[in-house]
C-alpha positions, 0 to 999 in steps of 0.5 A: 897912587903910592904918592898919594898914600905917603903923603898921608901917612906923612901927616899923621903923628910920629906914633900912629906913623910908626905903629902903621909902618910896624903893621896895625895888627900889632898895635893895641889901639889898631884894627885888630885891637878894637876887634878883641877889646870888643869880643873880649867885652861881649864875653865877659858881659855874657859870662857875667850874665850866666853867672847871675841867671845860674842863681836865678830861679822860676819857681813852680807853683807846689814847690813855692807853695811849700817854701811859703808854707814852710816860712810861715806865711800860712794865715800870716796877716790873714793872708793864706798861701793862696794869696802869697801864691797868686801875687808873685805870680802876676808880679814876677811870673814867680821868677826870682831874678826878675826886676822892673822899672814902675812908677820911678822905682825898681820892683826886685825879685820874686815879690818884685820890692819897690827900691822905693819902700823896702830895699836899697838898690844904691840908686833910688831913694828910699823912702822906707827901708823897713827891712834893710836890705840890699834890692840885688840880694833879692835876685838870687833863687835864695827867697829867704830874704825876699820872704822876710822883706814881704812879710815887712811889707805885708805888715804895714797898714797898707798889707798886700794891697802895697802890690796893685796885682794881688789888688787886681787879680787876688783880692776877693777870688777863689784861690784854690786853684793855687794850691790844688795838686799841691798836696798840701794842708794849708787854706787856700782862701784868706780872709782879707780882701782889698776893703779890708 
């Protein structure tokens, strides 16, 4: 048995012979090493993650309701806070670090913004970048942005119906359930629907 194990030590290069005579535990690339590369990975990643979902926000439907309000989305293109309110809710679940892949793009934020049309995720081309903006920016619990972005989208020819959930589950439907409790004096109902 002793032989047996010279005999393939012997065969190995000078340096892992050296290493496996000094003891794997010390050597970087030996057991051990791998061991902590791999924990130290596995923390790192998970401390990165923490961060970013720190800065990430689910917001609740009364205090979304007054930052849009606050942001004068009230009746802007014809679309009430009734509108702006339902659409992140079936795109995000109002969720601020939310992104999905659809159709070749990535959808980010809380509005979920296709890397497509209005922002640049360094990845996708983009075919319209109307408000210049970096897709990550809109990860973070900040909707300033995202907001400003929306409202590029919201005036383009295609208004809200660049987002097929508001199309499917806003368009044309009582919308003040969306604001009821909200205390607040906004109209819950737009005037737009999908046909117009």
């Amino acid at each position: 048995m002793v032989f047996a194990h010279r005999a393939q030590r012997s065969r190995m290069p000078l340096v892992l012979n050296r290493a496996f005579e000094s003891g794997a535990k010390s050597w970087p690339g030996g057991p051990m090493g791998v061991i902590m590369q791999t924990w130290v990975t596995v923390a790192v990643t998970l401390a990165t993650l923490m961060v970013a979902t720190v800065d990430a926000k689910i917001y609740k439907r009364c205090e979304l309701a007054t930052k849009l309000e606050k942001a004068g989305l009230s009746g802007f293109k014809g679309y009430s806070v009734g509108d702006w309110l339902c659409m992140p809710h079936y795109e995000s679940g109002s969720d601020t670090f939310v992104d999905h892949d659809h159709d070749g793009s990535t959808g980010y934020g809380i509005f979920q913004l296709s890397s497509t049309w209005w922002c640049n995720n360094g990845i996708t081309p983009t075919q319209n970048l109307l408000s210049h903006q970096s897709c990550y920016n809109l990860l973070s619990h900040h909707i300033l942005d995202d907001i400003l972005c929306a409202r590029q989208a919201v005036s383009s020819e295609n208004g809200m119906t660049s987002w097929d959930s508001w199309t499917r589950h806003c368009s044309g439907h009582d919308l003040s359930e969306w604001l009821k409790g909200c205390n607040m004096h906004a109209k819950a109902n737009s005037k737009k629907t999908s046909n117009s």
